[in-house]
mmCIF file of the N, C-alpha and C atoms, coordinates in Angstrom:
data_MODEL
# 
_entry.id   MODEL 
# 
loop_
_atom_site.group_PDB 
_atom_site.id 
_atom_site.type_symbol 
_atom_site.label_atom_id 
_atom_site.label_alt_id 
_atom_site.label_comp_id 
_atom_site.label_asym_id 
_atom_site.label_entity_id 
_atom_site.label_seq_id 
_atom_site.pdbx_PDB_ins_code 
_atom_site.Cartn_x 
_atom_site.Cartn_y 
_atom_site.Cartn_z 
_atom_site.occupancy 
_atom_site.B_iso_or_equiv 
_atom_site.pdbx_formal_charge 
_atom_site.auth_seq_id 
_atom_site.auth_comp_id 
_atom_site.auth_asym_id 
_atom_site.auth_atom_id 
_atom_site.pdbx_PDB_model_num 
ATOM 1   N N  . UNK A 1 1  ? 100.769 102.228 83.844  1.00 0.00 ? 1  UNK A N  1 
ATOM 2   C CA . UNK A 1 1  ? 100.108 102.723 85.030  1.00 0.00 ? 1  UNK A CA 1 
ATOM 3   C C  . UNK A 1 1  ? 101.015 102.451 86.237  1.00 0.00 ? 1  UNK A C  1 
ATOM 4   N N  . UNK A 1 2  ? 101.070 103.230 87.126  1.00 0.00 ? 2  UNK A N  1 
ATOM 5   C CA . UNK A 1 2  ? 101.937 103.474 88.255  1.00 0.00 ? 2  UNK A CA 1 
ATOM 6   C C  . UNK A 1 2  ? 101.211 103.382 89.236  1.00 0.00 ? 2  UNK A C  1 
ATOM 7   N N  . UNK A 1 3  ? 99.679  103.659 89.106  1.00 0.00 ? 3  UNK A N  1 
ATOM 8   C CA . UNK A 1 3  ? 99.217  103.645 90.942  1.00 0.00 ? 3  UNK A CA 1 
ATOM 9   C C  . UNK A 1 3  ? 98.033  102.675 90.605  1.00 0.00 ? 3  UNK A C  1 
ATOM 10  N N  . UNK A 1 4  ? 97.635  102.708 91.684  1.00 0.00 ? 4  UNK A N  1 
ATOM 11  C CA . UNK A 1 4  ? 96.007  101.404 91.462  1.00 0.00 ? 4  UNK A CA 1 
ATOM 12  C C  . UNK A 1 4  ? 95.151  101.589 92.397  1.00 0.00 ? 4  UNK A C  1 
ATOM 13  N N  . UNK A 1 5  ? 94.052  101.637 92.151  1.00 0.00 ? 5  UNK A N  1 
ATOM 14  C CA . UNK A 1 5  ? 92.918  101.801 93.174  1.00 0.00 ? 5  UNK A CA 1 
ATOM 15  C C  . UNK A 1 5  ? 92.495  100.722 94.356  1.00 0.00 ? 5  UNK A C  1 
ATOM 16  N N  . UNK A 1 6  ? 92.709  100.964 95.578  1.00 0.00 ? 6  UNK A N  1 
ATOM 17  C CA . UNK A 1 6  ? 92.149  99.994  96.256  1.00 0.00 ? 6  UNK A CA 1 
ATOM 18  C C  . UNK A 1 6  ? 90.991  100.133 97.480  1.00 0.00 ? 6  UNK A C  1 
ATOM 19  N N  . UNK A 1 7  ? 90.467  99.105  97.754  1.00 0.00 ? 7  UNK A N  1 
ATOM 20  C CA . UNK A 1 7  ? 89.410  99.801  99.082  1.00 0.00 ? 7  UNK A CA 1 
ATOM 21  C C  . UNK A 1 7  ? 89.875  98.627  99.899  1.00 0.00 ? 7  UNK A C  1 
ATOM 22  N N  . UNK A 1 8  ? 89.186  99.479  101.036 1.00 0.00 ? 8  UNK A N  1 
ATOM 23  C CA . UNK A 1 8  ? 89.693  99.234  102.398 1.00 0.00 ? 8  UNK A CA 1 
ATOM 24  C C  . UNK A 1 8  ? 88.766  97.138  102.667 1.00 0.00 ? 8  UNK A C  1 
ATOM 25  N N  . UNK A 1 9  ? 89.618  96.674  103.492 1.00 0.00 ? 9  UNK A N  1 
ATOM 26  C CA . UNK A 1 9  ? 88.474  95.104  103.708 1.00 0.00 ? 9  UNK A CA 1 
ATOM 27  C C  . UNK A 1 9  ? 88.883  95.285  105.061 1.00 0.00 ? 9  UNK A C  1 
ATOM 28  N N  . UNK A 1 10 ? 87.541  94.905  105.678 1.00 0.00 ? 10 UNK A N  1 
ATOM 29  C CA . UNK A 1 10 ? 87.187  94.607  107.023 1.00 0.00 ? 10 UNK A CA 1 
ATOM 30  C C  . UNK A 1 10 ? 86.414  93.697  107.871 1.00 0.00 ? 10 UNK A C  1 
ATOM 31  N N  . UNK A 1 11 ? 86.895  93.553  108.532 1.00 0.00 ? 11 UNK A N  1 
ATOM 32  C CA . UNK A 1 11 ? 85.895  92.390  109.542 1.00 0.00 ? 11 UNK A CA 1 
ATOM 33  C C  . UNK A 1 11 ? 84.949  93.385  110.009 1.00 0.00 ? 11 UNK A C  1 
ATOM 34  N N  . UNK A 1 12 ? 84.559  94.017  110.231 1.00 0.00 ? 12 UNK A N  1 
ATOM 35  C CA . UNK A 1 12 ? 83.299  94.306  110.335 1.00 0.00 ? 12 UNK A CA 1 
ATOM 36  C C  . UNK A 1 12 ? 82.596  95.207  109.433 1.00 0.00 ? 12 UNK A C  1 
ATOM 37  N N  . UNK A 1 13 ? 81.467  93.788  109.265 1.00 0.00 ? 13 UNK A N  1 
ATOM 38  C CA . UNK A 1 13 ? 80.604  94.133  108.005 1.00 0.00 ? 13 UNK A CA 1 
ATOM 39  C C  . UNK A 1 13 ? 79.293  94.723  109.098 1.00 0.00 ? 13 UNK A C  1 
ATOM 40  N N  . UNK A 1 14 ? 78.346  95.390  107.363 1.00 0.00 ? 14 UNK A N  1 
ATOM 41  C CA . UNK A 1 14 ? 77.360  96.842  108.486 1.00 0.00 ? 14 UNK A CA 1 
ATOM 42  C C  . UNK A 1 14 ? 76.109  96.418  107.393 1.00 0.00 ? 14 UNK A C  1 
ATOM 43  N N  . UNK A 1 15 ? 76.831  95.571  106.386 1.00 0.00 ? 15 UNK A N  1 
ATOM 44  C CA . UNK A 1 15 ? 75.499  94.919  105.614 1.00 0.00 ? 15 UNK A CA 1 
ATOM 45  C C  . UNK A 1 15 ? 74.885  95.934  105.083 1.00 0.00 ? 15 UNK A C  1 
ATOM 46  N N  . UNK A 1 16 ? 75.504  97.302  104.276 1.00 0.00 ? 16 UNK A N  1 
ATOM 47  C CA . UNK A 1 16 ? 75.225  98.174  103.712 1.00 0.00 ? 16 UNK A CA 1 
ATOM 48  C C  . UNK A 1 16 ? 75.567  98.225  102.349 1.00 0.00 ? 16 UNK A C  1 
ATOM 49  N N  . UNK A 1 17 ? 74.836  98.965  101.189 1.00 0.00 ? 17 UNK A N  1 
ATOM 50  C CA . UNK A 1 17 ? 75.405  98.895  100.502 1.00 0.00 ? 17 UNK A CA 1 
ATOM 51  C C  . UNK A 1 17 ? 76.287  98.999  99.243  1.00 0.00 ? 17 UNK A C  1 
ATOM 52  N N  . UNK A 1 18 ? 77.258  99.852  100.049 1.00 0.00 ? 18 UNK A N  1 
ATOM 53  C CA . UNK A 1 18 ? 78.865  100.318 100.086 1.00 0.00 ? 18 UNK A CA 1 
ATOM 54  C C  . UNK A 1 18 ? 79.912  99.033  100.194 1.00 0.00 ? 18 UNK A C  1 
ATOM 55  N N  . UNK A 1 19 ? 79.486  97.751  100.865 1.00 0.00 ? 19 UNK A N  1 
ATOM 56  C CA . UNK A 1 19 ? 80.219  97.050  101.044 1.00 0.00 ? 19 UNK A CA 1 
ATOM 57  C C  . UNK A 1 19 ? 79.985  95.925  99.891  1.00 0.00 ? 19 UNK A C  1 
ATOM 58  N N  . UNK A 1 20 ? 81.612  95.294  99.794  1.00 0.00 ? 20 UNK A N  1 
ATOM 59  C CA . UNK A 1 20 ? 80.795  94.257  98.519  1.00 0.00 ? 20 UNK A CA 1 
ATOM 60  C C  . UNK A 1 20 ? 81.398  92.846  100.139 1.00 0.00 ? 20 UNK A C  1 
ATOM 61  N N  . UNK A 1 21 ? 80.336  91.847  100.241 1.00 0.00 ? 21 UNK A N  1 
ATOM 62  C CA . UNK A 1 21 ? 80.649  90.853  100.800 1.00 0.00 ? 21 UNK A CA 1 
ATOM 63  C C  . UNK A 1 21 ? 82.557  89.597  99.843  1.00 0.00 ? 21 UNK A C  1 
ATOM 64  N N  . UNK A 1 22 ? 82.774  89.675  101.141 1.00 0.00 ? 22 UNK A N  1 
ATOM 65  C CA . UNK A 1 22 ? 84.304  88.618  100.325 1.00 0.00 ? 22 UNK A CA 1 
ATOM 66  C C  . UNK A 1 22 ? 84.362  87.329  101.104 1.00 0.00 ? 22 UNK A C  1 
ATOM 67  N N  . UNK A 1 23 ? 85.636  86.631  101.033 1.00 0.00 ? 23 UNK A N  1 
ATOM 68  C CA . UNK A 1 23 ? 85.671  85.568  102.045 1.00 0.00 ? 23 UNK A CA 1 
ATOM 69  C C  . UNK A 1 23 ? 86.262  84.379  101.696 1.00 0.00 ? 23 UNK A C  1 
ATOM 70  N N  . UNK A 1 24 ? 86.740  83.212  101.714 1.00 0.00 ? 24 UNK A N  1 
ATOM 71  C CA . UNK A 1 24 ? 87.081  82.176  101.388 1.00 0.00 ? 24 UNK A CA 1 
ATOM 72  C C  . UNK A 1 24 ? 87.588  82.084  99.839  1.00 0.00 ? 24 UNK A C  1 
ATOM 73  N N  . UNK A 1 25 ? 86.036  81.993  98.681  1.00 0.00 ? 25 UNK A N  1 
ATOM 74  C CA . UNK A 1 25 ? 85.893  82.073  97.794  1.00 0.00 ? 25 UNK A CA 1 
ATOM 75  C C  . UNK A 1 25 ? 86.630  83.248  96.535  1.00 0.00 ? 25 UNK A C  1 
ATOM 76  N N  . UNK A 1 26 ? 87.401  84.217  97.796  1.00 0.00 ? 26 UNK A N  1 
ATOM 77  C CA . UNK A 1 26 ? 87.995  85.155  96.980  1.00 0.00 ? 26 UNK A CA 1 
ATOM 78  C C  . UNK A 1 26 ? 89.262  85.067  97.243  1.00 0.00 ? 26 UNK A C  1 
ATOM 79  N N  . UNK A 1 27 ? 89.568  84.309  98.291  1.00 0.00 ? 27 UNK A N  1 
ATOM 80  C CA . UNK A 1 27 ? 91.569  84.038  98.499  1.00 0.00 ? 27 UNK A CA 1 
ATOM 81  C C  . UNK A 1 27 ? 91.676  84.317  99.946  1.00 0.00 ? 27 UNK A C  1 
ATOM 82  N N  . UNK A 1 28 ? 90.663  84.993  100.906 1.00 0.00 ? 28 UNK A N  1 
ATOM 83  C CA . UNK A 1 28 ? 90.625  85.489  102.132 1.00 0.00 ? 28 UNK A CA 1 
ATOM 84  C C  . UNK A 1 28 ? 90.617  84.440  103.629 1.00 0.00 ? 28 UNK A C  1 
ATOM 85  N N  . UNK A 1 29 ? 91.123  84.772  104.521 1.00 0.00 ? 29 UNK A N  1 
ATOM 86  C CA . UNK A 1 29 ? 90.775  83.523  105.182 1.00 0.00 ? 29 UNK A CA 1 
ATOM 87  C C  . UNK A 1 29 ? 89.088  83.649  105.782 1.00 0.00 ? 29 UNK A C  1 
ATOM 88  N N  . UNK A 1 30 ? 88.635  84.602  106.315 1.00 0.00 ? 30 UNK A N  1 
ATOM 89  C CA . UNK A 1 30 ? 87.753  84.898  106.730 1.00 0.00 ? 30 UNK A CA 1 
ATOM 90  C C  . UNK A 1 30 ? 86.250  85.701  105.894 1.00 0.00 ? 30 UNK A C  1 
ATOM 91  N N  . UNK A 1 31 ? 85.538  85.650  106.069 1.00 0.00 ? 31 UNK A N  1 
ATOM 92  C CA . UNK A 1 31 ? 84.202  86.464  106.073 1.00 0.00 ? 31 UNK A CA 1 
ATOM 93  C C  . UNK A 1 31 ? 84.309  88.061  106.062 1.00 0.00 ? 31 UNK A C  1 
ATOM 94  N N  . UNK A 1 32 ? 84.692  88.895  105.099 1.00 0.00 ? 32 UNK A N  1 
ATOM 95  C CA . UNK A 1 32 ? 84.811  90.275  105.622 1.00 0.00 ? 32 UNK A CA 1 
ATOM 96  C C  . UNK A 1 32 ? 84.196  90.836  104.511 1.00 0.00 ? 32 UNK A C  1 
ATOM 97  N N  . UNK A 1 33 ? 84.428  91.877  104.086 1.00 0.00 ? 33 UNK A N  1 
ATOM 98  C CA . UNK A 1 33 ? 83.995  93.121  103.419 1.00 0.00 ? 33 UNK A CA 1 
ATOM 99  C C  . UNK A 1 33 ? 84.767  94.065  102.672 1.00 0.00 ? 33 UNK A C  1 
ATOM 100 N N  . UNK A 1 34 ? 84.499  94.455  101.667 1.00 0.00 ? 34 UNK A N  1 
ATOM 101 C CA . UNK A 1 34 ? 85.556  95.844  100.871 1.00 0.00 ? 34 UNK A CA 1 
ATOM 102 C C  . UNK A 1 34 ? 84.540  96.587  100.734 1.00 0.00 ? 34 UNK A C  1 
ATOM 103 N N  . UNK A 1 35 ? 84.907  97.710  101.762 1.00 0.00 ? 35 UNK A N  1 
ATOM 104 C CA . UNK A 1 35 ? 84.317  98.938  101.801 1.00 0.00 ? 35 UNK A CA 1 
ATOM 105 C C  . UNK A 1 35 ? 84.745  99.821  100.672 1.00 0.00 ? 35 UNK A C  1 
ATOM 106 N N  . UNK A 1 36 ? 83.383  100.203 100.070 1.00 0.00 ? 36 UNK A N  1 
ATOM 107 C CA . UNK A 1 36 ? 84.125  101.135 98.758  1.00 0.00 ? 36 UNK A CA 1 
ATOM 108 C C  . UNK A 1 36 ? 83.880  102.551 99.262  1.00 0.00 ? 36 UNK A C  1 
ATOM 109 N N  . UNK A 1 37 ? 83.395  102.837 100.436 1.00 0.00 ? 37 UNK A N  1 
ATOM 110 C CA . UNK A 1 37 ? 83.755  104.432 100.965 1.00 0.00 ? 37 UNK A CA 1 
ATOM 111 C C  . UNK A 1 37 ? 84.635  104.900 101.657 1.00 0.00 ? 37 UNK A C  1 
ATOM 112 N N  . UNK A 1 38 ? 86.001  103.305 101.874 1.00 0.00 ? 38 UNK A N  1 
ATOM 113 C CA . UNK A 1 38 ? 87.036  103.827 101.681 1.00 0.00 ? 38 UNK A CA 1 
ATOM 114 C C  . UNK A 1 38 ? 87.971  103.433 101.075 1.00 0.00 ? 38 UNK A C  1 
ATOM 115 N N  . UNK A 1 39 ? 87.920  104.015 99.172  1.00 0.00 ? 39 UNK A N  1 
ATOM 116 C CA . UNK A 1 39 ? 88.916  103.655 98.343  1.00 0.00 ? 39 UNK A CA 1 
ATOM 117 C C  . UNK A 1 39 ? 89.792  104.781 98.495  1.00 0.00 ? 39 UNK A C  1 
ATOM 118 N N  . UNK A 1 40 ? 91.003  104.384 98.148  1.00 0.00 ? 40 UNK A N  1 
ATOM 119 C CA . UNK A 1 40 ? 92.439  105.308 97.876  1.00 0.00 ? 40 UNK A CA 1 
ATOM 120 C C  . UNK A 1 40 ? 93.525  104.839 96.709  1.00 0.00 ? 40 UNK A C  1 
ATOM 121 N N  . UNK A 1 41 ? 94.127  105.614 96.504  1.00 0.00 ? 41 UNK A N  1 
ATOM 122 C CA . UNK A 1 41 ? 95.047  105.441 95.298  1.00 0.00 ? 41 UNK A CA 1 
ATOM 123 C C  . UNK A 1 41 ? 96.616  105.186 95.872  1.00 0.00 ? 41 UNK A C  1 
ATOM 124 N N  . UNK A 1 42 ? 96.939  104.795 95.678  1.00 0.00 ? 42 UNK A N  1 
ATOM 125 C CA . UNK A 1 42 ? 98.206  103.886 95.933  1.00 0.00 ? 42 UNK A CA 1 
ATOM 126 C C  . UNK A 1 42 ? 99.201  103.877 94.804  1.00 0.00 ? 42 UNK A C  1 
ATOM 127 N N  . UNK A 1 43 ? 100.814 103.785 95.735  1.00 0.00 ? 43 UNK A N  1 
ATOM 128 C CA . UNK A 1 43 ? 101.330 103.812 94.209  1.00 0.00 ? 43 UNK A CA 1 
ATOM 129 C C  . UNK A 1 43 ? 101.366 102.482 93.688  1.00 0.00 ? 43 UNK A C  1 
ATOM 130 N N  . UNK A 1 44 ? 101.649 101.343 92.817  1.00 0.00 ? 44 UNK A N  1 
ATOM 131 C CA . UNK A 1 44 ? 101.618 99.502  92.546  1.00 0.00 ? 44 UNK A CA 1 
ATOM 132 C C  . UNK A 1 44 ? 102.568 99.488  93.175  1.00 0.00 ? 44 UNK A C  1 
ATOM 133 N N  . UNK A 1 45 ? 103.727 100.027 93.324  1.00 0.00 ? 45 UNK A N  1 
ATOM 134 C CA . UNK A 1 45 ? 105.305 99.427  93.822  1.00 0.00 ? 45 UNK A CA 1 
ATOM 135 C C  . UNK A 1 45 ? 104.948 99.446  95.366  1.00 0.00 ? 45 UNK A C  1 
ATOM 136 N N  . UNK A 1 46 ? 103.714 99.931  95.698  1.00 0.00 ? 46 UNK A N  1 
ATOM 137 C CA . UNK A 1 46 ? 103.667 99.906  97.523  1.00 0.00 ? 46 UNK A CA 1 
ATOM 138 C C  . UNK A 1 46 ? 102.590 98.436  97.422  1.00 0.00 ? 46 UNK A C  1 
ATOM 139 N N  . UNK A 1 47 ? 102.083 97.688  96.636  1.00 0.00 ? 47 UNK A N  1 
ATOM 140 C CA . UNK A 1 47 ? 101.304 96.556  96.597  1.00 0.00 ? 47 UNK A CA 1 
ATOM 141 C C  . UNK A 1 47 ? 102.703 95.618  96.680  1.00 0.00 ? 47 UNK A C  1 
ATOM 142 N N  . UNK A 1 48 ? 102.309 94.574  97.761  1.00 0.00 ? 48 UNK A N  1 
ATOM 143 C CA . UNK A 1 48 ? 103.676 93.351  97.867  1.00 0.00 ? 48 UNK A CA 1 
ATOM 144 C C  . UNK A 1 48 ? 103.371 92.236  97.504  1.00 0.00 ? 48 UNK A C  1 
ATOM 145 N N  . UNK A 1 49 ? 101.889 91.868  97.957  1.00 0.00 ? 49 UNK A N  1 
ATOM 146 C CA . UNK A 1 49 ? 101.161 90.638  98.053  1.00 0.00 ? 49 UNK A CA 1 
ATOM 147 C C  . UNK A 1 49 ? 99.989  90.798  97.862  1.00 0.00 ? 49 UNK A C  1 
ATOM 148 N N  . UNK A 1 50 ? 99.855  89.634  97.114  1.00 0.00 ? 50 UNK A N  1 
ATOM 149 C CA . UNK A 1 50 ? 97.793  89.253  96.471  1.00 0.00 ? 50 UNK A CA 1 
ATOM 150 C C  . UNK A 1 50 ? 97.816  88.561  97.845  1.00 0.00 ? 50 UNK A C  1 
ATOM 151 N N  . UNK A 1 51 ? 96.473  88.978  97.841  1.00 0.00 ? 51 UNK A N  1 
ATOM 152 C CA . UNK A 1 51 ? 95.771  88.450  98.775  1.00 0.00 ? 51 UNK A CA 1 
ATOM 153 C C  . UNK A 1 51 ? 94.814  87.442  98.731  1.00 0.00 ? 51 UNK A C  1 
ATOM 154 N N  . UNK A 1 52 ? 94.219  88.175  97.182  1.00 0.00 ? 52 UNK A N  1 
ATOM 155 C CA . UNK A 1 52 ? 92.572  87.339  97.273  1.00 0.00 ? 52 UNK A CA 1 
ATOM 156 C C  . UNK A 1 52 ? 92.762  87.766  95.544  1.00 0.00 ? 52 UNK A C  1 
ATOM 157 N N  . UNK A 1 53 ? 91.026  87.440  94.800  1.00 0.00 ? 53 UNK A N  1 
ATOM 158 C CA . UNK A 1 53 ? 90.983  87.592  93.808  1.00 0.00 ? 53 UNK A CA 1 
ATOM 159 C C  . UNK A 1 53 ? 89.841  87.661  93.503  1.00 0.00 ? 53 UNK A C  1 
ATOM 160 N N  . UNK A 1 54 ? 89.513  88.662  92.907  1.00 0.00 ? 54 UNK A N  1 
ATOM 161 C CA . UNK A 1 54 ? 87.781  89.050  92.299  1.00 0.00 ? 54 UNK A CA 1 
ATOM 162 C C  . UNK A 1 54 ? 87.219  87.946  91.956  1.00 0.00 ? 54 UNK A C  1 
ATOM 163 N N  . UNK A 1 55 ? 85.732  87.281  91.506  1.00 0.00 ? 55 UNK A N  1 
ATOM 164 C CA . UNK A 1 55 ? 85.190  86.594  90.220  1.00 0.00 ? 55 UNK A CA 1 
ATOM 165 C C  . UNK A 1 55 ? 84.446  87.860  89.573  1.00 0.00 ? 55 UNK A C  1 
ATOM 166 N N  . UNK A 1 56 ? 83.652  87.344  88.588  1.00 0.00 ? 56 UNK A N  1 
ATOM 167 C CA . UNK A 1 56 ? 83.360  88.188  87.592  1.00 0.00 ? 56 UNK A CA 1 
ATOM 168 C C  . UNK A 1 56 ? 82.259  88.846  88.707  1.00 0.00 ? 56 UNK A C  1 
ATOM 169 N N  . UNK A 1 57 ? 81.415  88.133  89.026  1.00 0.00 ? 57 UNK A N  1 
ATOM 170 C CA . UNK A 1 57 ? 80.124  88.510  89.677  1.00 0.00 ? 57 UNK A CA 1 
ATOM 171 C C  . UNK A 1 57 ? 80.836  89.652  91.026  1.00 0.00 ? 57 UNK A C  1 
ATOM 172 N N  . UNK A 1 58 ? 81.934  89.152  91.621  1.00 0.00 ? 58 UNK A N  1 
ATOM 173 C CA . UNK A 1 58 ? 82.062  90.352  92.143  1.00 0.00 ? 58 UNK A CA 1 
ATOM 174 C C  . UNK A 1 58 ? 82.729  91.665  92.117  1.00 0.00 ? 58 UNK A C  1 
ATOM 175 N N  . UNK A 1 59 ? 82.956  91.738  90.769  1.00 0.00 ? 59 UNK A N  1 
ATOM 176 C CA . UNK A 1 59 ? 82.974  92.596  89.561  1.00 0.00 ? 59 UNK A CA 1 
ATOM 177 C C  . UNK A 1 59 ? 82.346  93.915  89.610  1.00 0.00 ? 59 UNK A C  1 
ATOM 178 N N  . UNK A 1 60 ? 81.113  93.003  89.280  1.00 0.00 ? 60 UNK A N  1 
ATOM 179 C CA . UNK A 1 60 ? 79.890  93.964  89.353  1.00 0.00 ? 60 UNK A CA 1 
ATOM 180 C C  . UNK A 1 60 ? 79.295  94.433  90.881  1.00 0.00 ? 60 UNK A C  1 
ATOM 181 N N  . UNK A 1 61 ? 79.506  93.430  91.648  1.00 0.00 ? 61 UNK A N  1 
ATOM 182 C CA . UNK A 1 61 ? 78.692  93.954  93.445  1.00 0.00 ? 61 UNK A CA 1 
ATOM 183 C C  . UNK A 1 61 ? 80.268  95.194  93.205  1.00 0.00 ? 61 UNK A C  1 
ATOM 184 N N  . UNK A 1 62 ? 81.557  95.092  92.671  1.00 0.00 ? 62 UNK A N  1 
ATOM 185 C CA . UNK A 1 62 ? 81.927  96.146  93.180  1.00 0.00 ? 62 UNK A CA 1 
ATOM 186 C C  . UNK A 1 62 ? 81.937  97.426  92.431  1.00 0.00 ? 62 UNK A C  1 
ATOM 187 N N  . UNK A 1 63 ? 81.086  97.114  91.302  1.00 0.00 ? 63 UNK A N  1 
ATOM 188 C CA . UNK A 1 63 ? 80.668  98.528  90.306  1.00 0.00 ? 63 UNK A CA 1 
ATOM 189 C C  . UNK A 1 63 ? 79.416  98.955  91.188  1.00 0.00 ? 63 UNK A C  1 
ATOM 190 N N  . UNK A 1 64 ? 78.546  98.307  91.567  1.00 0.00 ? 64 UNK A N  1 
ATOM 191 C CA . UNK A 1 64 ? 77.489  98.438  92.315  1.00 0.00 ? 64 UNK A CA 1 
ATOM 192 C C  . UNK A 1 64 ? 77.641  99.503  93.348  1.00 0.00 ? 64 UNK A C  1 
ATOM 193 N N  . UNK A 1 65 ? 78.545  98.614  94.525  1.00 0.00 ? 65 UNK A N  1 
ATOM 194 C CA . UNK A 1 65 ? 78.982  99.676  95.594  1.00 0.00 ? 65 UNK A CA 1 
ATOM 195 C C  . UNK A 1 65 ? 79.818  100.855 95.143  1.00 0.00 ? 65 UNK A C  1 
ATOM 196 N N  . UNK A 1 66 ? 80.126  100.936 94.696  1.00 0.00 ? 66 UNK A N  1 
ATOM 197 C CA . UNK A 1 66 ? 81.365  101.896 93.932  1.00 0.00 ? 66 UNK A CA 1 
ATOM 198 C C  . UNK A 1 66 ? 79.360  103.092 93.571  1.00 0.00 ? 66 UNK A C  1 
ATOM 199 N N  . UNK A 1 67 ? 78.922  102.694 92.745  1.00 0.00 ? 67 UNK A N  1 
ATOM 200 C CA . UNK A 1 67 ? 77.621  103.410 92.664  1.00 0.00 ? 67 UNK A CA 1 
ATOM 201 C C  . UNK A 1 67 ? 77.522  104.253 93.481  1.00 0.00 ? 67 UNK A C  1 
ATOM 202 N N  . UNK A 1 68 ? 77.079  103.579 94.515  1.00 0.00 ? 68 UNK A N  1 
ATOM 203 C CA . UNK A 1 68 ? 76.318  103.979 95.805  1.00 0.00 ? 68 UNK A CA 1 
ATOM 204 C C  . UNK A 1 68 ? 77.444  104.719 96.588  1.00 0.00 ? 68 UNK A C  1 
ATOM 205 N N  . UNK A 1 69 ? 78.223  104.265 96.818  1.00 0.00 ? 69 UNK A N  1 
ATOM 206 C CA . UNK A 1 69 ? 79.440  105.562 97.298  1.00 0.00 ? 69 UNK A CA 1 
ATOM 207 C C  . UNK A 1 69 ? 79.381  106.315 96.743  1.00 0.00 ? 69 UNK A C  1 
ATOM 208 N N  . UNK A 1 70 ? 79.529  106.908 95.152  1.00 0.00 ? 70 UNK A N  1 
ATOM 209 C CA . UNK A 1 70 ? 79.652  107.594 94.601  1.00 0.00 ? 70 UNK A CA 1 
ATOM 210 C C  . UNK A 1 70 ? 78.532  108.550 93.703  1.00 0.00 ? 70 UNK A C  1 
ATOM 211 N N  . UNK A 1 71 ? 77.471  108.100 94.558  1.00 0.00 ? 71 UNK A N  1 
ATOM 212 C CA . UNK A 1 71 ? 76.143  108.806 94.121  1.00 0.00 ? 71 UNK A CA 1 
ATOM 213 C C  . UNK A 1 71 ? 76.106  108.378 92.276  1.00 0.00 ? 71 UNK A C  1 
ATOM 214 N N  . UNK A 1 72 ? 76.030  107.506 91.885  1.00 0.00 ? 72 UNK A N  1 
ATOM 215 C CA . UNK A 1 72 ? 76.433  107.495 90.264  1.00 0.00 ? 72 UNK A CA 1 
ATOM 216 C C  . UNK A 1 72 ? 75.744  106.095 90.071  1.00 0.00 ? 72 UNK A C  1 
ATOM 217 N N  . UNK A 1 73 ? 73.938  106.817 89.272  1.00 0.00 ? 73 UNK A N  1 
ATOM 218 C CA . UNK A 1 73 ? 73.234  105.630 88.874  1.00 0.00 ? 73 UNK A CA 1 
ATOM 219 C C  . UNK A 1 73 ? 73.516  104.674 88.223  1.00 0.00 ? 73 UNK A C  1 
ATOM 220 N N  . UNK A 1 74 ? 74.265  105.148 87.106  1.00 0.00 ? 74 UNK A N  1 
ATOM 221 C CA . UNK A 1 74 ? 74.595  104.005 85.846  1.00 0.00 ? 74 UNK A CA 1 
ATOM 222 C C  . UNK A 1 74 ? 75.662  102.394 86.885  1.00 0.00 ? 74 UNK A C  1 
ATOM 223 N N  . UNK A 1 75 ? 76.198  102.784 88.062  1.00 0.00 ? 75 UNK A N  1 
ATOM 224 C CA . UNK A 1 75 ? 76.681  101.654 88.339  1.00 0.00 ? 75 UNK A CA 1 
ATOM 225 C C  . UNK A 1 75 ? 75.864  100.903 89.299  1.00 0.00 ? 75 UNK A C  1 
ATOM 226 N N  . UNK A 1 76 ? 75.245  101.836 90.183  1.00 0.00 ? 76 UNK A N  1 
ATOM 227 C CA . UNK A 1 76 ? 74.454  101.457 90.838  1.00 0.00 ? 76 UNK A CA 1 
ATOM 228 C C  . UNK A 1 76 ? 73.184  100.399 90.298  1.00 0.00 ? 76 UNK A C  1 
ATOM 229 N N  . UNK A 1 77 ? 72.736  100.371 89.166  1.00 0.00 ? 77 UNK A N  1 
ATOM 230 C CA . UNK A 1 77 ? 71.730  99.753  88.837  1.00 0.00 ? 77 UNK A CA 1 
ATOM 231 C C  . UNK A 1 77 ? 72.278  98.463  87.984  1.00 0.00 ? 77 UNK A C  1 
ATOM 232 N N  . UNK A 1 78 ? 73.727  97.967  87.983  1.00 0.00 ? 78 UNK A N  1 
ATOM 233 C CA . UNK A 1 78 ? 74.370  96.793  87.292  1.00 0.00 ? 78 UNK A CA 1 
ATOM 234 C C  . UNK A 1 78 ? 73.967  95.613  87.834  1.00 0.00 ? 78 UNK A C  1 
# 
């Protein structure tokens, strides 16, 4: 694989839910958000640096939002 999916993280959260909550606990310095209504495809060789790092549980909040962006029950209801 050559490209990788990523969504956008932001400091301002809208507490909707499209966003999966992040923060400390994921590698981040701060309290923010990965908006999954705005994912894009990327090529890997343009990725330089980890930032942060999923757990399992937010795994699923991001199959969840990924749902709900994407009008698509089966993730939405994980």
């Amino acid at each position: 694989m050559n490209k990788v999916v990523v969504a956008e993280v932001t400091n301002t959260v809208r507490n909707i839910p499209i966003e999966v909550p992040l923060g400390r606990d994921e590698g981040l310095r701060s309290a923010c958000v990965a908006n999954m209504d705005n994912i894009r495809t990327l090529p890997l060789a343009s990725i330089t640096e980890k930032i942060g790092t999923l757990s399992v549980n937010r795994h699923r909040a991001v199959k969840r939002a990924l749902g709900h962006a994407l009008d698509w029950d089966e993730l939405r209801e994980l």
